[in-house]
C-alpha positions as CSV (number, residue, x, y, z in Angstrom):
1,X,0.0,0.0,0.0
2,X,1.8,3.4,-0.9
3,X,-0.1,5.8,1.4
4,X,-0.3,9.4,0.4
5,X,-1.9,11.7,2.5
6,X,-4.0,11.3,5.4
7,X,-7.0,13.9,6.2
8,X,-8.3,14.5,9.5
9,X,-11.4,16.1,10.2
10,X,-13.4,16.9,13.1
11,X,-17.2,17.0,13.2
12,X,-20.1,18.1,15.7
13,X,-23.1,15.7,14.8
14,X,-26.5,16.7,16.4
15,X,-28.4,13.8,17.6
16,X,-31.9,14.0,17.1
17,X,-32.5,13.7,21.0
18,X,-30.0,13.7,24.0
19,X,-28.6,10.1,24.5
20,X,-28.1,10.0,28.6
21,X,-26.4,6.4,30.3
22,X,-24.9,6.2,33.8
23,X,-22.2,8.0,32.9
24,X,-22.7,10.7,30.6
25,X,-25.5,12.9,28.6
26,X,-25.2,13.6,25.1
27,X,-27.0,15.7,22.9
28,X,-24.1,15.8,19.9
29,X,-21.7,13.5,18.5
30,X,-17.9,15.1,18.7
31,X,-16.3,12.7,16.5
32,X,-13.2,12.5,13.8
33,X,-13.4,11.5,10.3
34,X,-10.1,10.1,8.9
35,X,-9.8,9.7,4.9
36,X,-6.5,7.9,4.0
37,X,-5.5,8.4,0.6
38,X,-3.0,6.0,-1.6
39,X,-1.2,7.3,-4.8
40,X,-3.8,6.4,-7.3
41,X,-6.6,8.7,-5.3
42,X,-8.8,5.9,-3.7
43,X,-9.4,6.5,-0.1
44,X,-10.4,4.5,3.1
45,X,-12.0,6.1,6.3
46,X,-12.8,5.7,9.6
47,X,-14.0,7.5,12.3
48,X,-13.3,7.6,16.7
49,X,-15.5,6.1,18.8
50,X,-13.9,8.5,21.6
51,X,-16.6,10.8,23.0
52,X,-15.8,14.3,24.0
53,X,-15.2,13.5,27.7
54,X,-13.1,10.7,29.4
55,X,-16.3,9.1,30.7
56,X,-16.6,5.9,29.3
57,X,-12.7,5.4,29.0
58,X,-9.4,8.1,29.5
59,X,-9.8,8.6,25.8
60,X,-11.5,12.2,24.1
61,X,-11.9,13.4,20.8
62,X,-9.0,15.9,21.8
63,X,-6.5,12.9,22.7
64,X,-7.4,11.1,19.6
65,X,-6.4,14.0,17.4
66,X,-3.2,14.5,19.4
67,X,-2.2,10.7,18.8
68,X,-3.4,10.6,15.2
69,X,-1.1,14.2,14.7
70,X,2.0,13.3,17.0
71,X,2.6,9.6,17.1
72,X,0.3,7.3,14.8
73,X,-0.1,9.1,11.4
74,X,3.9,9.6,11.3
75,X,4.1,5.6,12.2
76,X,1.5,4.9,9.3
77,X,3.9,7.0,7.3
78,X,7.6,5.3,8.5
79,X,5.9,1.8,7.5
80,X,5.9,-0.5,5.1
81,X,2.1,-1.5,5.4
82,X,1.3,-4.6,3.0
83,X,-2.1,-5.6,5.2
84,X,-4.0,-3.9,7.1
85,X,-2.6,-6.3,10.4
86,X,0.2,-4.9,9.7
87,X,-0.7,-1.5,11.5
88,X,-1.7,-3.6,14.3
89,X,2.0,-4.7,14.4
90,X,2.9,-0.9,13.9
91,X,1.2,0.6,16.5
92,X,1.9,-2.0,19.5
93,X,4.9,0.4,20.9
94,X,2.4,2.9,21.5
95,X,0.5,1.7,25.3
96,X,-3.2,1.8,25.7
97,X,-4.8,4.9,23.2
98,X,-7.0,2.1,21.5
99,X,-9.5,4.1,20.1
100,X,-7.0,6.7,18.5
101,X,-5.3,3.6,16.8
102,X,-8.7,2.1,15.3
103,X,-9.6,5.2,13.9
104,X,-6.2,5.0,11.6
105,X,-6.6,1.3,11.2
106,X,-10.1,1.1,10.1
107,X,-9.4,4.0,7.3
108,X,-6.7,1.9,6.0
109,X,-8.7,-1.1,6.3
110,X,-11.3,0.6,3.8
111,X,-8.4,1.7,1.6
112,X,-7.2,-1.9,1.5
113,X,-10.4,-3.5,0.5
114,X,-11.1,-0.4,-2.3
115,X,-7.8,-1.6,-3.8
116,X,-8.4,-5.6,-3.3
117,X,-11.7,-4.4,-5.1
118,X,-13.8,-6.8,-2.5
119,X,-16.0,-5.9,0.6
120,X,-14.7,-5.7,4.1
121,X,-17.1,-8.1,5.2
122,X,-15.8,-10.7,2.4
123,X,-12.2,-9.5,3.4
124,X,-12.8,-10.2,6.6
125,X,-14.4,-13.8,6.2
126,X,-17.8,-12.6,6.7
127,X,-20.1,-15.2,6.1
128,X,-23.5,-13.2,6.5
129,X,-25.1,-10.9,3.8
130,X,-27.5,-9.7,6.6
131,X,-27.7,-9.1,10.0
132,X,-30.3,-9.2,13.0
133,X,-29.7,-5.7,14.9
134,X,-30.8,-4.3,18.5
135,X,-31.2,-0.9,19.5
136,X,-29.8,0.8,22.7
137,X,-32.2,3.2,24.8
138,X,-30.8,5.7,27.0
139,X,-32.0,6.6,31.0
140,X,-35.4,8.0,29.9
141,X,-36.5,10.8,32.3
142,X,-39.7,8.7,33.4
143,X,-40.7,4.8,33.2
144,X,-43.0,5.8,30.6
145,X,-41.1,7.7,28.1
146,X,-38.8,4.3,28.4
147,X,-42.2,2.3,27.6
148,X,-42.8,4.6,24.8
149,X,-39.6,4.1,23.1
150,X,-39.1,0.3,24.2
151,X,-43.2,0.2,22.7
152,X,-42.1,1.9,18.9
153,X,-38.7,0.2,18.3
154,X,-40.5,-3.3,18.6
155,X,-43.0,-2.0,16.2
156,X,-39.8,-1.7,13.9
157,X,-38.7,-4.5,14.4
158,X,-35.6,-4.8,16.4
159,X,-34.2,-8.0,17.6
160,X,-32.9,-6.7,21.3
161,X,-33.9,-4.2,23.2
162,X,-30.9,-3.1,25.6
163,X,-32.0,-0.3,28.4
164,X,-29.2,1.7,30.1
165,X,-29.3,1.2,33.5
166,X,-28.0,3.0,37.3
167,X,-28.6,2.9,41.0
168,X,-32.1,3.9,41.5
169,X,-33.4,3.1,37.6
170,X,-33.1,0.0,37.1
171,X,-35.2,-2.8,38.8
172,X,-38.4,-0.5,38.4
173,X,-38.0,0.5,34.9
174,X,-37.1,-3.3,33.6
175,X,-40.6,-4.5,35.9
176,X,-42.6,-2.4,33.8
177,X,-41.3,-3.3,30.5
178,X,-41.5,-7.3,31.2
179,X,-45.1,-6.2,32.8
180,X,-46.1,-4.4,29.2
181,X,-44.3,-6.6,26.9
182,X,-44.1,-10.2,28.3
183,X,-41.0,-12.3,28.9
184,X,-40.4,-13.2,25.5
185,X,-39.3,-9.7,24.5
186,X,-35.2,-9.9,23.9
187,X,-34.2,-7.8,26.8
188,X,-30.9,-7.0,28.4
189,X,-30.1,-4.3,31.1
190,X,-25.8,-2.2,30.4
191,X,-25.1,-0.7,33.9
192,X,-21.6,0.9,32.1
193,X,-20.0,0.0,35.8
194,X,-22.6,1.8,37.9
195,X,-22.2,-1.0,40.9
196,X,-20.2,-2.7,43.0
197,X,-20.5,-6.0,45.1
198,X,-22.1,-4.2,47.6
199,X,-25.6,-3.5,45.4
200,X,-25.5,-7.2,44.8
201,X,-29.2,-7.7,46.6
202,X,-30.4,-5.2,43.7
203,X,-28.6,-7.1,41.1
204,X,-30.1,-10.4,42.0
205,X,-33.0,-8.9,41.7
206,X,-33.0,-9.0,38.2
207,X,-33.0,-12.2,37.8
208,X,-36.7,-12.7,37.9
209,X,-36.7,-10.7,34.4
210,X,-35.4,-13.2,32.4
211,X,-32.5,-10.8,31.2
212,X,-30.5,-11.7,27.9
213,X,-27.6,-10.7,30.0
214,X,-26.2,-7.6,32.2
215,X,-23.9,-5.6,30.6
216,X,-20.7,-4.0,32.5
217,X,-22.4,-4.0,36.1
218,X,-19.3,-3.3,37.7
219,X,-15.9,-1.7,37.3
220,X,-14.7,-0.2,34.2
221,X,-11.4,-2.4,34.5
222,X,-12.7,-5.1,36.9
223,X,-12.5,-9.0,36.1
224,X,-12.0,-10.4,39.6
225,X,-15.2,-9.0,41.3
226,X,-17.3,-9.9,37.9
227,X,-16.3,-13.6,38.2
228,X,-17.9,-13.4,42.3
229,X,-21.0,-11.9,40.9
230,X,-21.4,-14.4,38.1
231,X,-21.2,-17.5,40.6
232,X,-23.6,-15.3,42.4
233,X,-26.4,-14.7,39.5
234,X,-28.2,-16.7,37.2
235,X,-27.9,-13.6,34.4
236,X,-25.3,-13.8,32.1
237,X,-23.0,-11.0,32.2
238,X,-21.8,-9.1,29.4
239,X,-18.2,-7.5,30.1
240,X,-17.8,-4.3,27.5
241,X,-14.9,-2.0,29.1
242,X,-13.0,-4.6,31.1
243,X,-12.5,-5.9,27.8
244,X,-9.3,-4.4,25.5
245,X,-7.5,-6.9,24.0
246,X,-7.9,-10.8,23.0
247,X,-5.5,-11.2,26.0
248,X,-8.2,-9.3,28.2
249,X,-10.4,-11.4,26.8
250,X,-8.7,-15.0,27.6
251,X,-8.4,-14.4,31.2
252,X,-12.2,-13.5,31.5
253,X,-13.0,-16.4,29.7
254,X,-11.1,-18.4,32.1
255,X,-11.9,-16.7,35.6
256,X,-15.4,-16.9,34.5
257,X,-15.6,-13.4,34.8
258,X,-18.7,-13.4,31.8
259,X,-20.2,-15.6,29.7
260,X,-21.3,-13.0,26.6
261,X,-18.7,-10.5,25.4
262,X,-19.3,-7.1,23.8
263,X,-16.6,-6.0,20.9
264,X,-16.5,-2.7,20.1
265,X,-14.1,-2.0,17.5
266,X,-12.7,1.3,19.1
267,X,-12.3,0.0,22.6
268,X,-10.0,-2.8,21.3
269,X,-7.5,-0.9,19.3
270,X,-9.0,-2.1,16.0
271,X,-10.6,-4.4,13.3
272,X,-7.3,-6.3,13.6
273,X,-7.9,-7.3,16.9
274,X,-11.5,-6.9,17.4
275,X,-11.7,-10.3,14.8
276,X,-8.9,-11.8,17.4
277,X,-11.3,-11.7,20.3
278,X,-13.7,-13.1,18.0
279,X,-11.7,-16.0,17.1
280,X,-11.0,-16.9,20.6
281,X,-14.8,-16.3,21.9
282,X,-15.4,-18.9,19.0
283,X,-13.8,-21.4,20.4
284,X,-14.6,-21.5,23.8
285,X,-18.5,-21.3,22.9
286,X,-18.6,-17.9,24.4
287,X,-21.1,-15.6,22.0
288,X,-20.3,-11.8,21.1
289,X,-21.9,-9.2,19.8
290,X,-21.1,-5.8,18.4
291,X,-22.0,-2.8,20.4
292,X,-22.2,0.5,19.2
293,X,-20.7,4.1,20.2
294,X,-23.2,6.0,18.3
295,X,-21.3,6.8,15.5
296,X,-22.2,8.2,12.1
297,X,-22.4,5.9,9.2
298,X,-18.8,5.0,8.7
299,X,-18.4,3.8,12.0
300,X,-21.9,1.8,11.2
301,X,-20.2,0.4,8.2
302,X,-17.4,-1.3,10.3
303,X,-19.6,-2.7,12.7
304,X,-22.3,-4.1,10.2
305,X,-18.9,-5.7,8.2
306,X,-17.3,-7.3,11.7
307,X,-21.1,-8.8,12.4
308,X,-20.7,-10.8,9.4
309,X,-18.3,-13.1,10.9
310,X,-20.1,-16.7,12.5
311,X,-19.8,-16.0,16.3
312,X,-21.4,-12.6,16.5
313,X,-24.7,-15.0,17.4
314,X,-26.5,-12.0,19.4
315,X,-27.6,-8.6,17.9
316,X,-25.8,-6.2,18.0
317,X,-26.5,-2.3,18.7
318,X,-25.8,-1.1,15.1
319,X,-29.2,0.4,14.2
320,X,-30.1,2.6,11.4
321,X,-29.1,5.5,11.1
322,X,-32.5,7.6,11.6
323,X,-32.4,5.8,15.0
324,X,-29.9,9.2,15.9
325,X,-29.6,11.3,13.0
326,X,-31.3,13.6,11.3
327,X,-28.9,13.2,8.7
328,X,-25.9,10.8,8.4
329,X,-22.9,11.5,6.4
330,X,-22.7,8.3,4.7
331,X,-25.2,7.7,0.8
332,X,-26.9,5.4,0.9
333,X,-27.7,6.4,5.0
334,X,-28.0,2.8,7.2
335,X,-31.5,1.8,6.7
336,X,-34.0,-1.5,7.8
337,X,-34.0,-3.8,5.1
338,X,-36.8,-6.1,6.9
339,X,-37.9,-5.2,10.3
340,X,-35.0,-4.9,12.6
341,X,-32.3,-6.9,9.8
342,X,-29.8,-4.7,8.1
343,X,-28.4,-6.5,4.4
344,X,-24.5,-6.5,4.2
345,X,-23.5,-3.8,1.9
346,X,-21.4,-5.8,-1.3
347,X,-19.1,-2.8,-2.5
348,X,-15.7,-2.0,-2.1
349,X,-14.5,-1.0,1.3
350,X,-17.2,-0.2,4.0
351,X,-19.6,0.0,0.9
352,X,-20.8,3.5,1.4
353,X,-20.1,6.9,0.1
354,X,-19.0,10.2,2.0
355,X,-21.6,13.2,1.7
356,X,-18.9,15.7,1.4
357,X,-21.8,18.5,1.7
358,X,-23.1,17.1,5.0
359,X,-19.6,16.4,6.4
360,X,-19.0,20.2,5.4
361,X,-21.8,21.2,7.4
362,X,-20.7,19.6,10.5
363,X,-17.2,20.6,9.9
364,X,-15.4,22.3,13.0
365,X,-12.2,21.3,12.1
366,X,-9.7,19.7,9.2
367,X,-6.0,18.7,8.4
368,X,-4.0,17.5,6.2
369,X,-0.6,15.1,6.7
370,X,0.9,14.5,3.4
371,X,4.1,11.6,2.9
372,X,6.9,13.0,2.4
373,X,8.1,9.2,1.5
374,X,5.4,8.6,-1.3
375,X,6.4,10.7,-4.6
C-alpha cells in the first residue's frame, strides 16, 4: 500500500434527541473522520469512537487528534504497510490509546479492501449478507417515556432491546417493561459500571426478568469482582470495558468473569484485533456481539462488516441511522432492510459513500498530513 496523504477532520453531529447512560449525557456526536489516501486517489475512512469526555474510557476526541497528529499518522507514514494487520503490528509500541489507533486502522482497512476491489465483510471472512440488529435506549426521564420508546422500536422491528441502566433506575424501569411486553421480549439491562458488590441484593433482583444478559455492572477495569457476581447470578454478564485486547479477553473467559462479550471495535485498538477476540470467543462457545458508540455511518459500516463473521450470534447495537440522526454523512444512510435486519453492503470498502456537503456542514475542524516518503 503506498499511502499518500492522510485527512483529518473533526465533526459536531447533532443527535436527534439527548442520549443519557450512567455516565454521561449527550446531545451531539464530537467525532473524527479520517480519509487515508493512496497514490492512485482511492481513499479509506474511519471515524473515533472517543466521546468528547473521558467518561466511558481516558480517551477524548482531543487525545485522539493529538495521537493521530503526534505519534500514529507519522508511524503509518515510517511503514511499510502490506495488510491492514500490519498497523496492528505498527502501533503496539504505543501503550493503551486504543481508540486513536482504530480510527487509523479502520481507514486503511477501507483503503485496503477499495484496492483488493472486495467488501470488508468478504475481506474479513464474513459469512452473513444480513444481520439481526438491537437498539440501545438511554436513561429515559420517566418509566413511561422508556415504555414509549421500548413500545415503537418493537413495532420496527428490532431484535434486542438493551436499556441503560443506574442505582435507582433499574429494577423499576425493567418490571414495567416485562409487565407491558411479556417475557419473550429480547431484553438486556448495560449498567456501564454503575455497581459494586455491595448493590448485589439489587442485582439479583434482576434475575426474575429473564435478562438476555447484564452488561458492564461493575468496574470499568474489573474482572476479579465480575467472576464473584457471576457465581452469584443466574444472568449472564456481558463485560464491555474490562475488555481491551484478546488477551483481556482470555483471562475473563477463564476466571469466568462473563459468559457474553461485547466487541467494540474502538475500545479494542481495531478491526485487527476486534476479529482476534472473536476468534477466541469462537472457540470457547462464548457468544459476542457488536455494540455501538453511536457513530455516524462510517463507523456503522465497520460494525455491520465485523457482524458478518459466525460468532457474533446476538444482535448487536448497530441500528439505522435515523435511529440518531437527522442526517448521516454516509449515501446510501444505514436503513432497515426487513424489520429490525440490516443487508450487508457488497461494494468496495465499507460500501458507502461520503456526503462531502453534510460532512462540510458539521465541519469544525480539518487537516491535512501529506508523505513525504510517497512521490
Amino acid at each position: 500500500m503506498n499511502i499518500q496523504s492522510v485527512e483529518l477532520k473533526r465533526l459536531a453531529l447533532p443527535l436527534k434527541s439527548a442520549f443519557e447512560t450512567s455516565l454521561d449525557r449527550m446531545t451531539s456526536k464530537d467525532f473524527i473522520l479520517v480519509s487515508v489516501y493512496d497514490k492512485d486517489g482511492l481513499v479509506g475512512y474511519g471515524e473515533s469512537t472517543a466521546l468528547a469526555s473521558p467518561y466511558y474510557n481516558e480517551e477524548t476526541t482531543d487525545t485522539v487528534w493529538y495521537m493521530l497528529e503526534k505519534f500514529l499518522i507519522p508511524l503509518l507514514f515510517d511503514s511499510d504497510i502490506q495488510h491492514p494487520d500490519d498497523v496492528l503490528k505498527r502501533f503496539a509500541p504505543i501503550r493503551g490509546n486504543n481508540m486513536a489507533k482504530a480510527t487509523l486502522e479502520g481507514a486503511v482497512w477501507d483503503l485496503y479492501c477499495k484496492e483488493k476491489g472486495v467488501s470488508l465483510a468478504s475481506r474479513l471472512g464474513g459469512q452473513k449478507d444480513m444481520i439481526d440488529v438491537g437498539v440501545s435506549i438511554g436513561i429515559e426521564p420517566t418509566v413511561d417515556l422508556l415504555l414509549g420508546k421500548v413500545d415503537q422500536y418493537l413495532n420496527e422491528g428490532y431484535k434486542k432491546i438493551k436499556v441503560k441502566i443506574k442505582p435507582g433506575f433499574d429494577v423499576s424501569p425493567i418490571r414495567a417493561i416485562r409487565d407491558r411486553f411479556g417475557s419473550d421480549v429480547p431484553l438486556m439491562a448495560d449498567a456501564n459500571s454503575a455497581y459494586t458488590l455491595k448493590k448485589l441484593p439489587i442485582i439479583k433482583e434482576l434475575d426474575q426478568f429473564g435478562l438476555m444478559m447484564i452488561e458492564q455492572p461493575l468496574a470499568h477495569d474489573d474482572m476479579i469482582d465480575h467472576a464473584k457476581l457471576q457465581r452469584e447470578i443466574q444472568t449472564p454478564i456481558c463485560l464491555d470495558e474490562s475488555i481491551h485486547s484478546a488477551e483481556d479477553a482470555r483471562k475473563a473467559i477463564e476466571l469466568g468473569s462473563c459468559q457474553i462479550i461485547n466487541i467494540k471495535i474502538g475500545r479494542v485498538g481495531g478491526i485487527s484485533e476486534a476479529k482476534k477476540i472473536h476468534d477466541i470467543c469462537k472457540k470457547k462457545n462464548i457468544p459476542v456481539w457488536c455494540g455501538g458508540m453511536l457513530e455516524s455511518g462510517v463507523g456503522r459500516a465497520h460494525n455491520i462488516a465485523l457482524t458478518t463473521l459466525p460468532n457474533f450470534t446476538i444482535p448487536g447495537d448497530t441500528s439505522a441511522s435515523n435511529r440518531y440522526w437527522e442526517e448521516d454523512i454516509v449515501s446510501p444512510e444505514v436503513t432497515l432492510w426487513k424489520p429490525g435486519i440490516l443487508k450487508v453492503p457488497e461494494g468496495p470498502g465499507i460500501g458507502y459513500e461520503i456526503k462531502q456537503d453534510t460532512v462540510n456542514k458539521y465541519l469544525t475542524h480539518k487537516k491535512v498530513y501529506r508523505n513525504e516518503r510517497v512521490k
